[in-house]
N, C-alpha and C positions, 0 to 999 in steps of 0.2 A: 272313714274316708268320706262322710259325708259332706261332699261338696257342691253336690248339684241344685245350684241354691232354690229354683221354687218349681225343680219336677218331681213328681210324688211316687213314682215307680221306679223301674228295674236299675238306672244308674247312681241312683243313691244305694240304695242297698243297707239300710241302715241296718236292719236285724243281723246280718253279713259281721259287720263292723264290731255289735255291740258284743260278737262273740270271738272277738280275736285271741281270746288266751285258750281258747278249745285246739286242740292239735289238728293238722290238716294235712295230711303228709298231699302237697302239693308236689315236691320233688320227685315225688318214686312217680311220676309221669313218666310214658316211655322214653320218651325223646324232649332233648332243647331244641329248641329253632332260635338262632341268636341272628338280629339283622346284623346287615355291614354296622361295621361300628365309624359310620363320617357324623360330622358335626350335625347341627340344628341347622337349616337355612330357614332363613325368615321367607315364608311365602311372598311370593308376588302372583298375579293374578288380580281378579278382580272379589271385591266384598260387596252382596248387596242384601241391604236390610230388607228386613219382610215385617209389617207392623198391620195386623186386622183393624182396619179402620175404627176408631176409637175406642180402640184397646187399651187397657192400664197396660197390661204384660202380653206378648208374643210370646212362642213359642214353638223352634223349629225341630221334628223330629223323624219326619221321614221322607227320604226322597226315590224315584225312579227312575230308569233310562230315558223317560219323556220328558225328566225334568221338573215331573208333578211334586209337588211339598205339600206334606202333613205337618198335625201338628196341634196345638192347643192356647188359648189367651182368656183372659177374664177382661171383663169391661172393668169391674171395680172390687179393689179389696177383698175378702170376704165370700165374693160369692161363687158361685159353682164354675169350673170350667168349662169352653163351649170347643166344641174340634170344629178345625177347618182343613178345607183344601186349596191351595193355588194351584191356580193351571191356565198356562196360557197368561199372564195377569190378574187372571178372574178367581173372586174368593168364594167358596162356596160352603156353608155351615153345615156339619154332620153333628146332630144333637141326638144322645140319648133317649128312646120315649120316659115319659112322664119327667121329663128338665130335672134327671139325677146327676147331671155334668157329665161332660164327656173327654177323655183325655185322649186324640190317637198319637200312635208311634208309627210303628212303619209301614209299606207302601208298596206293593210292584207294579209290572208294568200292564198289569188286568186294572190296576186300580184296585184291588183288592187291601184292606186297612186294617191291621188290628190295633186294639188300646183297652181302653179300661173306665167304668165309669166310677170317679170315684168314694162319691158319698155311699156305696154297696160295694166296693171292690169286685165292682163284676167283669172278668174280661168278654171281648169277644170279638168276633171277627164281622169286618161288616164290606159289606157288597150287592151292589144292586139296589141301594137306600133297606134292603136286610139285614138285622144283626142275629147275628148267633154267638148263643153263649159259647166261650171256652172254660172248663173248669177243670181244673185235674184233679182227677178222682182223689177225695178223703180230703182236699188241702182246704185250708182257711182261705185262701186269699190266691188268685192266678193274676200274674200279669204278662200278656204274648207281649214283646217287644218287636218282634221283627220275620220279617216272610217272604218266599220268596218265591219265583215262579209257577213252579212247582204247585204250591199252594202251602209248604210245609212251613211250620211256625214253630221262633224260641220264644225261651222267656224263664221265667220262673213264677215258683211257688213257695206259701207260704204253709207246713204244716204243721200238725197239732204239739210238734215239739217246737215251734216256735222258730225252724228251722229255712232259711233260706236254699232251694235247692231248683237248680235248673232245669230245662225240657226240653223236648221239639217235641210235637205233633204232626204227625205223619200221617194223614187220614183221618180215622177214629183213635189211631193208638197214639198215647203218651207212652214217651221214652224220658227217662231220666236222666240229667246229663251231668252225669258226678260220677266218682270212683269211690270205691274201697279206701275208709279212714277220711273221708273228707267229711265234714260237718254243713257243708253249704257251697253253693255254686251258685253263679249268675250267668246267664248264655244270653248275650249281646246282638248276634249278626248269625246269620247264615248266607252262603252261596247260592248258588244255581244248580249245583252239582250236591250241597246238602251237607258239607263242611261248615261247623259249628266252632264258632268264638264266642269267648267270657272269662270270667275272671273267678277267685276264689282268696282265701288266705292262706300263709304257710303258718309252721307251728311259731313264729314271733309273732304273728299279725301283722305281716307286709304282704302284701295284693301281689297275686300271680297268675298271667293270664295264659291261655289255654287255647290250642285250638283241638276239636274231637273230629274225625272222618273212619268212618264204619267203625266206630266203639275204641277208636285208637286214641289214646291221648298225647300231644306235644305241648311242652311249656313253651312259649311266647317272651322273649326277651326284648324289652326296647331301650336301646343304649342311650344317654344323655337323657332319660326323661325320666327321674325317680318319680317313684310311685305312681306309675303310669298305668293308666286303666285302656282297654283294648276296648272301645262301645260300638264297632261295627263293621265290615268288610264288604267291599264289592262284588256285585252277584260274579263278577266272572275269574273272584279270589283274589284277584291282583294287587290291590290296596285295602290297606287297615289303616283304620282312624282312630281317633283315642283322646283321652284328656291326660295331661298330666300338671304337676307342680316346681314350673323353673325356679322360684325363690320365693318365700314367703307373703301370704296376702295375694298371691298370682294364683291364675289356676287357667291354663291355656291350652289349645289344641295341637294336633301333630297329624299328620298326613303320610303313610310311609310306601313309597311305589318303586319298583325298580333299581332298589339301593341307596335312595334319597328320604331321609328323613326331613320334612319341613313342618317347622313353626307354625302358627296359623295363631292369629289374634287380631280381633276384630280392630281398628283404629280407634284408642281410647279406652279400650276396656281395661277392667282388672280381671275380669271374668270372663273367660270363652270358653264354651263347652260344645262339643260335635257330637251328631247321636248318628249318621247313616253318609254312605258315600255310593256312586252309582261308578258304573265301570268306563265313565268320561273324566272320573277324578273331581268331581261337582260334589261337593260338602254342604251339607246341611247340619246346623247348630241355634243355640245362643247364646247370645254374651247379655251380658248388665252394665247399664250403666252408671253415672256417678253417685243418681239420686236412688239406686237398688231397681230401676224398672228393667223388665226383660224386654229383649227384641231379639227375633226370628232374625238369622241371615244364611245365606248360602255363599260359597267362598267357589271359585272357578279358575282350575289352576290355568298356567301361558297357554299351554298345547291345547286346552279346549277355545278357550279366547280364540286363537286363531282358525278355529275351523270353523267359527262363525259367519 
């Protein structure tokens, strides 16, 4: 499933993918949650680019009930990523010490950031111009994805079997967030209340996504969107966002609130990918353009529009 064409953590999932003939019993989950099964609506609302001033590539990956965007861009080609902040208009750089690149994802509303830097694949959480590592004990490789008031963080890891398997960090403990017979997990989003979305394979190697609340597991059905990835949820649970694949060569977002499944594609793109949603329904992603470069956007459905 690797589609996420130039983010280097948790939504690609590549080690995930390379292992899709291993059995997953993804099914023996306790419960389905299947949404209303209505059509696609193409989004309306507004789409606005987000590009770091003389950026080769943008990249949009975490957003807050403020509104704040995280995130990551390279000046050029080749060289290491730099993380930034919008807020308010204003860009402001959060860089790695010693300039090892820095990649962030998500965001709340402390302003609190986790990401990863990745020429070391080190995670860690950063606040107050502070970084502290995240590492989950014995793994090769952590990456936090996502955090939430609370202060609690998912993500996954990487361990010595080569194995992709998901988290949340809750204080000092790591909790794993996989079942019995699964091979690998990715954990995408968490709530305000500490409800856990991600994704996994089943024993064909088709992508099935999950939500966990107190060690409980539900599969995650999205009608009209094959092979649809679940990448994030609104702190107050309401909306889940996601990528999936409407026809070949596409690879476009979905927004799912209240019964309504909508579309979401940036104007022009072939490529739209969503990584984080806040509980106003304000999306944060990117898409590429013709000539393969990336740009940050945030997409704002009618109903916030209007409370402007």
């Amino acid at each position: 499933m690797s589609r996420h064409f130039t983010q280097p953590a948790p939504r690609a999932a590549n080690e995930l993918t390379d292992r899709s003939n291993k059995q997953l019993a993804a099914y023996a989950l306790a419960a389905i949650v299947v949404f209303a099964c209505v059509p696609f609506m193409m989004a309306q609302g507004t789409y606005t680019q987000i590009d770091y001033p003389g950026a080769a590539d943008t990249n949009g990956q975490g957003i807050n009930n403020h509104g704040d965007v995280s995130g990551w861009f390279v000046f050029t080609s080749g060289l290491p990523q730099n993380g930034f902040v919008l807020r308010n208009g204003v860009y402001s750089n959060v860089d790695y010490p010693q300039k090892r690149g820095t990649t962030l994802f998500g965001i709340n509303d402390a302003g609190e950031i986790v990401g990863s830097t990745p020429q070391t694949d080190i995670g860690f959480l950063y606040d107050a111009n502070q970084f502290t590592t995240i590492a989950y004990p014995n793994a090769l490789i952590t990456y936090p994805y996502a955090i939430n008031d609370a202060g609690n963080i998912v993500g996954y890891f990487l361990n010595k079997q080569q194995e992709d398997i998901g988290f949340e960090l809750v204080g000092t403990s790591y909790v794993p967030i996989i079942q019995e017979g699964w091979s690998g997990s990715v954990a995408t989003g968490i709530t305000a209340e500490g409800s856990v979305v991600g994704y996994t394979l089943n024993e064909r190697g088709t992508l099935v996504n999950f939500i966990e609340t107190d060690g409980s597991y539900s599969v995650l059905v999205i009608p009209g969107a094959p092979d649809a990835s679940v990448t994030g949820i609104s702190p107050n649970g309401n909306i889940l966002v996601g990528d999936y694949q409407p026809s070949s060569g596409v690879f476009a977002a979905f927004s799912y609130q209240g019964g309504v499944v909508q579309n979401i594609e940036f104007p022009g793109a072939a490529i739209t990918l969503v990584s984080e949603v806040n509980d106003s329904g304000v999306v944060v992603g990117t898409w590429e353009d013709a000539s393969g470069d990336s740009h940050g956007f945030t997409w704002t459905p009618p109903a916030a529009d209007e409370k402007k």
